[in-house]
N, C-alpha and C positions, 0 to 999 in steps of 0.2 A: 504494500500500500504506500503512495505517494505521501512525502512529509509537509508538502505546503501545495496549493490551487491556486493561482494567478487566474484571473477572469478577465482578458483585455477588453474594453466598452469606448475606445476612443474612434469608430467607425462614424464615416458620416451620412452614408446611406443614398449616397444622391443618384442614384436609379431609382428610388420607392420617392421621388417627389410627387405630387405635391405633401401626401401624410409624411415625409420626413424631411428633417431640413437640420442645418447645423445647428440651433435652438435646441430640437427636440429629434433626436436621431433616432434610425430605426432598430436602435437596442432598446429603445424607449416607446416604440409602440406596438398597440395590440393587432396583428395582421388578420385578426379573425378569430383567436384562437380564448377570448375570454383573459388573457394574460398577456404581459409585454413581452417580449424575447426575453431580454434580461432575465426578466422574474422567470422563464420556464428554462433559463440557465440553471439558475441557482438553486431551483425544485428540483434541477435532476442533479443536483449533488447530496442530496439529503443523507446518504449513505455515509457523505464523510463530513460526517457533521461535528465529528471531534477534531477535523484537521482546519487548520488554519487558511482562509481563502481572502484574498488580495486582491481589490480592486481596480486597476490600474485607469487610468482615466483625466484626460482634462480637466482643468480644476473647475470649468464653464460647467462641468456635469455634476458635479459636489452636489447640489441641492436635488437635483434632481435623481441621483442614486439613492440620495435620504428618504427620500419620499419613499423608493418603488422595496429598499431593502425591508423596511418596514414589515413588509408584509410577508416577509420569508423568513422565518422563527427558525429556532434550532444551530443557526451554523453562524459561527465563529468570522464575522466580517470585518475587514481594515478595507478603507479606501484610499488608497497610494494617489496622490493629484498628481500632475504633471503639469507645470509653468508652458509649458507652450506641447501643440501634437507633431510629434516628429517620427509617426510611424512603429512599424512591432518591434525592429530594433531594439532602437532605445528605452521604447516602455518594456521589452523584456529585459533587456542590462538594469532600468532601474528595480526592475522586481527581485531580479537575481541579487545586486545591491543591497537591498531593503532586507532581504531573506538572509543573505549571509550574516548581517549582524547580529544576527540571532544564532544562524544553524549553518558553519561551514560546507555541509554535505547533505543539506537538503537535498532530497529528490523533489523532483517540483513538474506540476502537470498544467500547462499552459493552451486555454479554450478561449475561444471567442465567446461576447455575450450577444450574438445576433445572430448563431444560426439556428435552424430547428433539428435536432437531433431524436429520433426515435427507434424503437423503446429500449429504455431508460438503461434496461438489464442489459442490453446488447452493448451497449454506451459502455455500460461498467466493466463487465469482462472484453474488452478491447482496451479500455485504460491497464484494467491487472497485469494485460498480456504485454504491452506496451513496457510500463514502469518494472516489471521481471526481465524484460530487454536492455530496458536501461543500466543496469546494474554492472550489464556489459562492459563499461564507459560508453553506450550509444548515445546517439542523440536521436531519438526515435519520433515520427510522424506518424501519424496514421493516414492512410489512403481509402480514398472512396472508391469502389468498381462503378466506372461508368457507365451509367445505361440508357446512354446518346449519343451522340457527338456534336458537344457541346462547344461554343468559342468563347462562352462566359466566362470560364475556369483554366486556372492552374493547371496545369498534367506531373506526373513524375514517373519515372521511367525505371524497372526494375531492373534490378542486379540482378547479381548471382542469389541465388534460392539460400536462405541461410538453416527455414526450419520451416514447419509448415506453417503458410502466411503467414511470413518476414522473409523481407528481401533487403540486401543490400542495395540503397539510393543507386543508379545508373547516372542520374542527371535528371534537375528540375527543368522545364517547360513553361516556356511564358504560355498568357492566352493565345492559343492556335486561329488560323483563320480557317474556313469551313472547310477547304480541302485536306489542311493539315487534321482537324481534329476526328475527320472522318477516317483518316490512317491510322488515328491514336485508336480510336474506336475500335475500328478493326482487328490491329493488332493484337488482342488481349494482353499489351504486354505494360498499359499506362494506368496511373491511376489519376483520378480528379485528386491532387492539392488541398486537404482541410482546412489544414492554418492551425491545425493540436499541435502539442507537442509533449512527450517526456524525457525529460532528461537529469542530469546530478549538477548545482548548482557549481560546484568545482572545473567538472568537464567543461559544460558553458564560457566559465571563466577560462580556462584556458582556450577556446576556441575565438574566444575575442580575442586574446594576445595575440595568436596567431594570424589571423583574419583580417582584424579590423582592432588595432590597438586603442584607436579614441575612447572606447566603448569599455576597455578591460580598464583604461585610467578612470573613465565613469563609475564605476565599479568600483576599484579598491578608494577612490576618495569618497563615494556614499558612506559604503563602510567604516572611513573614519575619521568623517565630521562630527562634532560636535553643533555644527551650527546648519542641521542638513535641508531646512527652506532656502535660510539665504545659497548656500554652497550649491543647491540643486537649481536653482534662476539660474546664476551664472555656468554652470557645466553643460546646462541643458540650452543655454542660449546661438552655439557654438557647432552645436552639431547636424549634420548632416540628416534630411529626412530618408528614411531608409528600410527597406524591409528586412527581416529577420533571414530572409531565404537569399537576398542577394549579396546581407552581410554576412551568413555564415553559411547556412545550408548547401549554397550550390556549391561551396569551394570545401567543405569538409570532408576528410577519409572516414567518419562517424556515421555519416549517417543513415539510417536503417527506416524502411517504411513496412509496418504494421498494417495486413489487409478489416478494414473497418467492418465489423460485424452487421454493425447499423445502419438505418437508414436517415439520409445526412440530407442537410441543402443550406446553402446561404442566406436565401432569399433574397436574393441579390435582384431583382427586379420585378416588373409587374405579371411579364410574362410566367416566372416561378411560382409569382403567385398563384396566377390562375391553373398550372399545373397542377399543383398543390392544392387548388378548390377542386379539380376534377377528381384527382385523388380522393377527396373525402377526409384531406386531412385537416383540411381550414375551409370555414365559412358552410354559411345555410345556402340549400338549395332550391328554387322554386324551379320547376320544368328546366328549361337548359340555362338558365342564370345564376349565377353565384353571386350572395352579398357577403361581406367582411363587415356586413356591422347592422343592426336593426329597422335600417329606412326603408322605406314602404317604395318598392320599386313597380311600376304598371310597365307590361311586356305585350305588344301584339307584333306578331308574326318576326320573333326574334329571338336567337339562340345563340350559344358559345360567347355568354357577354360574363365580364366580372364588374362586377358596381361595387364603388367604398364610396360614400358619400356624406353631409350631414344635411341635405335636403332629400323631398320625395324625385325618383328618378322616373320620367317615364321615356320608353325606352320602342321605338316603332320603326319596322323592316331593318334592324339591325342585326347583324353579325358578327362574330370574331374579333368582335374590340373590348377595352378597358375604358371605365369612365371610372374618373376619380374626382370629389371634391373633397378639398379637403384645407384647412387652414386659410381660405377666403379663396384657392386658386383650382381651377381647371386642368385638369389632363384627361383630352381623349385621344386614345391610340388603338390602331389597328394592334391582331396580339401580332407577335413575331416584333416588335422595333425593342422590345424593352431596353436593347443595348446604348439605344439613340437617346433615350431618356434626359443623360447625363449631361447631352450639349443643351437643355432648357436650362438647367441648370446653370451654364455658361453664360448661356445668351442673357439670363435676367441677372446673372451676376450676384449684386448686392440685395436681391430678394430672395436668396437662399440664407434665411434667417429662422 
């Protein structure tokens, strides 16, 4: 069993506009499911309710973790703020940071608070199997079996077979474009990218030394400041926005991916969503329309639509779109663009708020 739970929550969600914005991101809202992501994070740790879990997160989201932790009893929570978002890098070195002042050799299990993970037990024996790899010195990920060929996601690309489901890392995968991801598909030999991870706080620490030294100096001066707000402005002012995988993950001889039990998603846009509606895993159904939320939607001669709204919708000779209001602002989109989502977001700029 893992000795500490880092929970990273600084995502901004800007595919799920108009419901998310940098304000109130999509680890902060309900997609359908009666619960915020966040909160159906933290309910699917209940099991390790003795171990210690770390909130990493912009210090913009303080109040707003206060509110939502509230409502999830039992488990032992810290909220780590972070002076400015500089990506999983650095909020992972400052966890490893934070952790080592306490526990040299933590083992430590590193989740996102925004994606939907299901069920919960399949979740848990994937971390067991995972954190019993680690002990390796690995630095282990877990991989999702694709079941599409998807351009939204991460790939990783397996090794040599080390045991059954665990492979040694081959090389990570940026997003493919549709030709490429249909060869990943094919090949059974990639997995979708989670964004988990476990590993031993030591290991980490030394693979920043090696890798990316900024981040190992981040590290051992959290560790032994005295004065570690002010100390952390200034360290954290300096650094480089970065991901966890371009700092360490692609360039390490550690690292090992763990075939994921469970059934996984980001939610990384609107389109997921309404996958996720056909599923049955989010949102009420009426004849072929999915709601994410209680509004009284009127349908004549229209199918395959997902409505989130906070007015009544009515909705005539439609097909295969999304209609969203939400937060004062409109998005209708045919399904298939969710990936274009993110240039609204561009385009209105300073009203992603």
């Amino acid at each position: 069993m893992v000795d500490r739970i880092v929970v990273l929550a600084g995502g901004s969600g800007t595919r799920l506009w108009p419901l998310s914005s940098l304000r109130h991101p999509k680890q902060f809202c309900d997609v359908g499911t009666g619960k915020t992501l966040i909160q159906l994070t933290l309910a699917r740790l209940r099991k390790y309710k003795h171990i210690p879990i770390l909130i990493v997160a912009h210090k913009r989201y303080t109040e707003l973790l206060t509110q939502q932790i509230k409502d999830v009893p039992l488990l032992s929570i810290t909220i780590l703020e972070e002076p400015e978002s500089k990506n999983t890098a650095a909020a992972i070195a400052l966890a490893v940071a934070y952790i080592m002042r306490e526990d040299k050799e933590a083992s430590i299990l590193v989740i996102s608070s925004d994606h939907l993970i299901y069920p919960t037990d399949l979740f848990i024996e994937t971390v067991e199997q995972a954190d019993g790899f680690s002990r390796t010195g690995a630095l282990v990920t877990m991989g999702i079996v694709p079941h599409r060929p998807d351009t939204g996601y991460g790939y990783i690309k397996k090794g040599a077979l080390l045991t059954q489901g665990v492979w040694q890392i081959s090389e990570f995968m940026e997003k493919p474009d549709q030709r490429t991801a249909d060869h990943y598909y094919g090949s059974k030999n990639y997995f979708w990218n989670s964004g988990m991870f476990v590993f031993y706080a030591s290991v980490m620490l030394r693979e920043f030394e090696q890798h990316i030294p900024y981040l190992a100096t981040l590290v051992r001066k959290i560790r032994e400041t005295r004065n570690f707000d002010e100390d952390l402005v200034l360290l954290y002012r300096n650094l480089k926005a970065i991901s966890i995988d371009y700092a360490v993950m692609e360039k390490s001889k550690r690292g090992v991916v763990v075939k994921a039990a469970f059934q996984w998603s980001d939610v990384g846009n609107w389109d997921e969503l309404f996958r996720l509606a056909q599923e049955g895993i989010i949102a009420d159904k009426e004849k072929d329309v999915y709601k994410l939320d209680t509004t009284s939607v009127y349908t004549k001669n229209s199918d395959r639509v997902l409505v989130h709204s906070e007015v009544p919708v009515a909705l005539i000779g439609v097909s295969d779109t999304i209609v969203v209001l939400k937060n004062g602002k409109l998005l209708v989109m045919k399904r298939g663009s969710g990936q274009e989502v993110k240039d609204i977001v561009d385009f209105f700029n300073k009203d992603y708020r």
